[in-house]
C-alpha positions as CSV (number, residue, x, y, z in Angstrom):
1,X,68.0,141.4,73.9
2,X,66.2,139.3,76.4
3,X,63.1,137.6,75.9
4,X,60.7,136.1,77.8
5,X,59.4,133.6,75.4
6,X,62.1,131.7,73.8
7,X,61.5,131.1,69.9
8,X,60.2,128.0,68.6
9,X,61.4,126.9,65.2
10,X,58.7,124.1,65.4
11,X,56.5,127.3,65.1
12,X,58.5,129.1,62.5
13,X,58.7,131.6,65.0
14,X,61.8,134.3,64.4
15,X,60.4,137.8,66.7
16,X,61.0,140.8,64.9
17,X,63.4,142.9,67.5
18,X,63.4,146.6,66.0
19,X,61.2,148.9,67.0
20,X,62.0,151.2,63.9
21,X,61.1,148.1,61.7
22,X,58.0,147.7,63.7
23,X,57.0,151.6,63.0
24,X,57.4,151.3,59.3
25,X,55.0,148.3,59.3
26,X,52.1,149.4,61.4
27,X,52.2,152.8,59.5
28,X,51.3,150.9,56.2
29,X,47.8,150.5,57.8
30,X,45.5,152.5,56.2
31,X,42.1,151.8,57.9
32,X,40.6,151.6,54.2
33,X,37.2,152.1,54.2
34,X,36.8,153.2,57.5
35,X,37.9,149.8,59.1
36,X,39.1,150.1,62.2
37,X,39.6,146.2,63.0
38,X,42.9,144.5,63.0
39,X,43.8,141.1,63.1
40,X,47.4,140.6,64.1
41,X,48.1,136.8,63.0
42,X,51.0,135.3,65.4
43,X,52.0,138.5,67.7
44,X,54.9,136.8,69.4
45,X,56.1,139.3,71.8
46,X,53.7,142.1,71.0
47,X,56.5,144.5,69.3
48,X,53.5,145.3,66.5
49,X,51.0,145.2,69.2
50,X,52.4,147.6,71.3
51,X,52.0,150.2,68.5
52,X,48.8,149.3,67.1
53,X,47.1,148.8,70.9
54,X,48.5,152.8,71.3
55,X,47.5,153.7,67.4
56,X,43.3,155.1,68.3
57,X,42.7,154.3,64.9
58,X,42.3,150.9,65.4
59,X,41.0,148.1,67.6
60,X,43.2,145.5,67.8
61,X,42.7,142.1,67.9
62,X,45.5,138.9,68.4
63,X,45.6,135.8,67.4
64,X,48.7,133.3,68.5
65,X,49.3,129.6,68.4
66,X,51.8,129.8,71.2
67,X,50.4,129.6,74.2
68,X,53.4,131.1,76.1
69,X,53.4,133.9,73.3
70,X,49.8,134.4,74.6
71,X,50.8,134.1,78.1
72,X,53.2,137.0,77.6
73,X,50.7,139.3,75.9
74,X,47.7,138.8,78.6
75,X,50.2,139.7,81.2
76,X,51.3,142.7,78.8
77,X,47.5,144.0,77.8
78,X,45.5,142.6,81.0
79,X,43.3,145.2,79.4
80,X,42.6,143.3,76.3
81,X,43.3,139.9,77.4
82,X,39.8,139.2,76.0
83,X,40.8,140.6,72.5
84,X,44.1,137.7,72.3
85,X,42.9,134.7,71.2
86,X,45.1,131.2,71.5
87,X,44.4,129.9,68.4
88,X,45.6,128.6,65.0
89,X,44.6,131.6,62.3
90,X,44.2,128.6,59.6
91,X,41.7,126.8,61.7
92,X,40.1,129.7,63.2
93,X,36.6,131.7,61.6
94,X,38.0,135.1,61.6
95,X,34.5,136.1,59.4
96,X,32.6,135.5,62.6
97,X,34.7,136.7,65.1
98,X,34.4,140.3,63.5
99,X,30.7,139.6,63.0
100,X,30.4,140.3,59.7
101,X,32.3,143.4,59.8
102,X,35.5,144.2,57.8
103,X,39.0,143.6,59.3
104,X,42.2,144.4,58.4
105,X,45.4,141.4,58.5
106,X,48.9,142.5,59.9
107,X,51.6,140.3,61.3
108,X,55.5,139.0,60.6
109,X,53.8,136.0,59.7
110,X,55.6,132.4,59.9
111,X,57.7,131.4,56.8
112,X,56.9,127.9,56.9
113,X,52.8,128.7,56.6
114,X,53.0,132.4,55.2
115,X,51.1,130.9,51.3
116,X,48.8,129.1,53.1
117,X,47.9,132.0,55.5
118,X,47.6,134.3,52.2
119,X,45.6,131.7,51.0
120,X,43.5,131.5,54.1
121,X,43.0,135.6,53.5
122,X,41.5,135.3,50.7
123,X,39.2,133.3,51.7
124,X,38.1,136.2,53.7
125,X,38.9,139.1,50.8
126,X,35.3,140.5,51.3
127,X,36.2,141.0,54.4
128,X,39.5,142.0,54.2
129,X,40.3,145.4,52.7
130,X,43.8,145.5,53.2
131,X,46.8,143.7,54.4
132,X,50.4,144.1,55.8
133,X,52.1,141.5,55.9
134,X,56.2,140.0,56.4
135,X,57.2,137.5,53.9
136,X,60.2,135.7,53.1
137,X,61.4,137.8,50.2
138,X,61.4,134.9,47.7
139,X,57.7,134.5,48.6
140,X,57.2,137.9,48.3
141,X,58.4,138.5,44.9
142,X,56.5,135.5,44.0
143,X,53.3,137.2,45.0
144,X,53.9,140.6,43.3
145,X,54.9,139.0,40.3
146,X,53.9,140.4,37.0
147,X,52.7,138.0,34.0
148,X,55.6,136.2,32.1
149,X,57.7,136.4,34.8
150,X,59.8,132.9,36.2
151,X,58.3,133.1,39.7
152,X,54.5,134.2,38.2
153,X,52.3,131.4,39.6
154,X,49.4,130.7,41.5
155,X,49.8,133.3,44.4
156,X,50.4,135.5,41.9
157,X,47.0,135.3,40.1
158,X,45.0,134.4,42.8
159,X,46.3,137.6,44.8
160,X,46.5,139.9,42.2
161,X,43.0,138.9,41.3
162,X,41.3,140.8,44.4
163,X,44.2,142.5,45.4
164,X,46.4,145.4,44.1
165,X,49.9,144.2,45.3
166,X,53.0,146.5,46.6
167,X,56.6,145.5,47.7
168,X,57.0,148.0,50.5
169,X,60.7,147.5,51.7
170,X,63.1,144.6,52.7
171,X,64.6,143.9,56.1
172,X,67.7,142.1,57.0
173,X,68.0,139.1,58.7
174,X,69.9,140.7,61.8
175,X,66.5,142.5,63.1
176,X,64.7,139.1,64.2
177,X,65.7,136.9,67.0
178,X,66.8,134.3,66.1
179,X,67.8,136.1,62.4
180,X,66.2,133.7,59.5
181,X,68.5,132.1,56.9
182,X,66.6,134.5,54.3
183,X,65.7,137.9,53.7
184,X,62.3,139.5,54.4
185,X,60.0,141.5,52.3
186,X,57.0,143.8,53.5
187,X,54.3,143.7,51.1
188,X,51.5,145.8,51.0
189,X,48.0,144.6,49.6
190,X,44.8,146.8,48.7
191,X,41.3,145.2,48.0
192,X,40.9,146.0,44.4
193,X,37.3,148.2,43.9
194,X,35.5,145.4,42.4
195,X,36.4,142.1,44.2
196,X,33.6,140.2,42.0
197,X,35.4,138.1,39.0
198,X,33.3,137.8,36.2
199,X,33.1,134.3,36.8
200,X,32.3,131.4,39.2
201,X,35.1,132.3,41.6
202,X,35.5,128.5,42.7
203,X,35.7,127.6,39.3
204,X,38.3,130.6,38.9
205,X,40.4,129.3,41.9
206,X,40.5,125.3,40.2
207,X,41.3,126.7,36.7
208,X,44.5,128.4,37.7
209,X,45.7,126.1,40.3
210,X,44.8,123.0,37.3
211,X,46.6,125.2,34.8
212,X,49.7,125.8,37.3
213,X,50.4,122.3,38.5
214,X,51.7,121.8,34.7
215,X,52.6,124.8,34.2
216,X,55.4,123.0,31.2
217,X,52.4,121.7,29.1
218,X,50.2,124.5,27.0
219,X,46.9,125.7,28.3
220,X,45.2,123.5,25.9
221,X,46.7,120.4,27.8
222,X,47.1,120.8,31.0
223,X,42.9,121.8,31.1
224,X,41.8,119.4,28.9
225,X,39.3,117.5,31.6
226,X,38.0,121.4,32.1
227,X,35.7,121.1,29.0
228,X,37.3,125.1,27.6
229,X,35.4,126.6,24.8
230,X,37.9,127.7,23.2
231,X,36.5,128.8,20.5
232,X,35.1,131.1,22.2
233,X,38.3,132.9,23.4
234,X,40.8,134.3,21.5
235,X,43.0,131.4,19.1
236,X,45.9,132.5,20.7
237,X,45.3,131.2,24.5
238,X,45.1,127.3,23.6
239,X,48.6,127.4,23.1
240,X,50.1,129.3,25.1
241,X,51.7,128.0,29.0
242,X,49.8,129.5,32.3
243,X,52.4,132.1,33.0
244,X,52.0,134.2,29.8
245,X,48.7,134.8,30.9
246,X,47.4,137.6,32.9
247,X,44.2,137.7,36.1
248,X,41.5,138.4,32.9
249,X,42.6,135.6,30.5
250,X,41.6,133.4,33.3
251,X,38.7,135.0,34.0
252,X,37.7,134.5,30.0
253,X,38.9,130.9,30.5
254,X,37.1,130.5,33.7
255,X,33.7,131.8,32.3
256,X,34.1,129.9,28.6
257,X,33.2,126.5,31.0
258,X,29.6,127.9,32.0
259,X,30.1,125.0,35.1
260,X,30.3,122.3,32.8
261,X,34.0,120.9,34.3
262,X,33.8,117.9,36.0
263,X,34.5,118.1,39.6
C-alpha cells in the first residue's frame, strides 16, 4: 500500500492500514452525554479521520506531531484544515481548546508514549467522558487489570479509578505499516458516574504511585513518610502489598492522611 508519509519510528509511528479495523474502532464512540467533540491524538494518514470527519455525530478535531502527517491531512480536509492542529498532545491544553466543553479521545496512539498520553487523559477526566484508544496489548491488559493480578499497578488504579475499563478486541500486527513487533489491543473506557474520589485526588494520585514504586515491601513500609492512620482503617491493610488492594482501599488510605503527608 502506498503512502505518502513515510513512517517514523523516531515517532513511534506504525499507520493502521485496514479500513475494517478502522470501522470497528470509530464505532466504539458513543457520544456519551451528548458529546459530540473528538480529539483524534496522532492521525497519521487520516484512516480514523476519514470516518469520523463523514460520521454527523461528531466534530472532529486532530492533533499530530508530524508535520508531514499534518501536511497530508490539510491537503486531505482543506475544509477543516483549521480543526488539525501540529502539535504535541502532551504539551498541548486540550481543556481550552474545547472551551470548557467535553471532548471525547480516539487515536492508534504511539506505543512508546501511549501511559503517558493515558496519563495526560486523566488529567482531563472531567472533560473526558469516554475514550477509544490502541494499545500495545501488554499495556492494555495492564490497564484493565483487576486487583491481585501480576500486571495490576499504577495505570490500573489510577484508570479504573474514573474510568470503567473494557478490552474491546485485538489486532494483528500485519494491519499496520510498518507491522509492530507486538500485538495491539483496543480498549474501551467510560467516565465512571461519579468522577469525585472521596479524597484529595492529588493526594490519591502520590499514594498509589508511592505505594507502587515498592510494590515488594507491605503498605505499612513503602508509605511510612505518608503519615497513614491506620488505625483508622481496617488492621488488615498495613500489611498487605499495593496490588491486593483495590480503587476504594486507596481512597480509605488516601483520606486517613487528612493532608498531613509531607510533600
Amino acid at each position: 500500500m502506498q503512502h505518502h508519509v513515510s513512517p517514523k519510528k523516531s515517532l513511534g509511528q506504525h499507520f493502521l492500514t485496514d479500513r475494517n479495523i478502522a470501522r470497528k474502532i470509530v464505532s466504539l464512540l458513543s457520544g456519551e452525554g451528548g458529546c459530540r467533540n473528538v480529539l483524534e491524538v496522532g492521525p497519521g494518514t487520516g484512516i480514523l479521520s476519514d470516518l469520523l470527519i463523514d460520521d454527523g455525530r461528531f466534530c472532529w478535531t486532530g492533533i499530530d506531531l508530524d508535520r508531514d502527517s499534518v501536511a497530508l491531512l490539510r491537503g486531505k480536509y482543506p475544509g477543516h484544515s483549521d480543526r488539525i492542529l501540529e502539535a504535541d498532545f502532551l504539551e498541548y491544553d486540550p481543556g481550552s481548546a474545547f472551551k470548557g466543553e467535553p471532548f471525547a479521545i480516539i487515536g492508534n496512539f504511539p506505543y512508546n508514549i501511549s501511559s503517558q498520553i493515558l496519563f495526560k487523559i486523566l488529567e482531563y477526566r472531567n472533560q473526558i467522558p469516554e475514550v477509544v484508544g490502541m494499545f500495545q496489548r501488554e499495556v492494555a491488559l495492564r490497564i484493565a487489570s483487576p486487583p491481585g493480578s501480576k500486571t495490576y499497578g499504577i495505570l490500573s488504579v489510577l484508570t479504573q479509578a474514573f474510568y470503567r475499563v473494557r478490552l474491546m478486541f485485538n489486532v494483528e500486527p500485519h494491519v499496520f505499516h510498518p507491522p509492530p513487533r507486538v500485538r495491539s489491543s483496543v480498549i474501551l473506557l467510560k467516565a465512571r458516574e461519579n468522577m469525585e474520589l472521596d479524597c484529595d485526588e492529588t493526594l490519591f494520585f502520590r499514594v498509589v504511585k508511592t505505594a507502587f514504586n515498592k510494590r515488594r515491601k507491605t503498605l505499612k513500609n513503602s508509605l511510612q513518610e505518608m503519615n497513614v492512620n491506620w488505625k483508622a482503617l481496617p488492621a488488615s491493610l498495613a500489611g498487605e502489598r499495593p496490588e491486593r488492594l483495590g480503587v476504594d482501599d486507596f481512597v480509605a488510605i488516601t483520606a486517613s492522611l487528612g493532608g498531613s503527608a509531607g510533600s
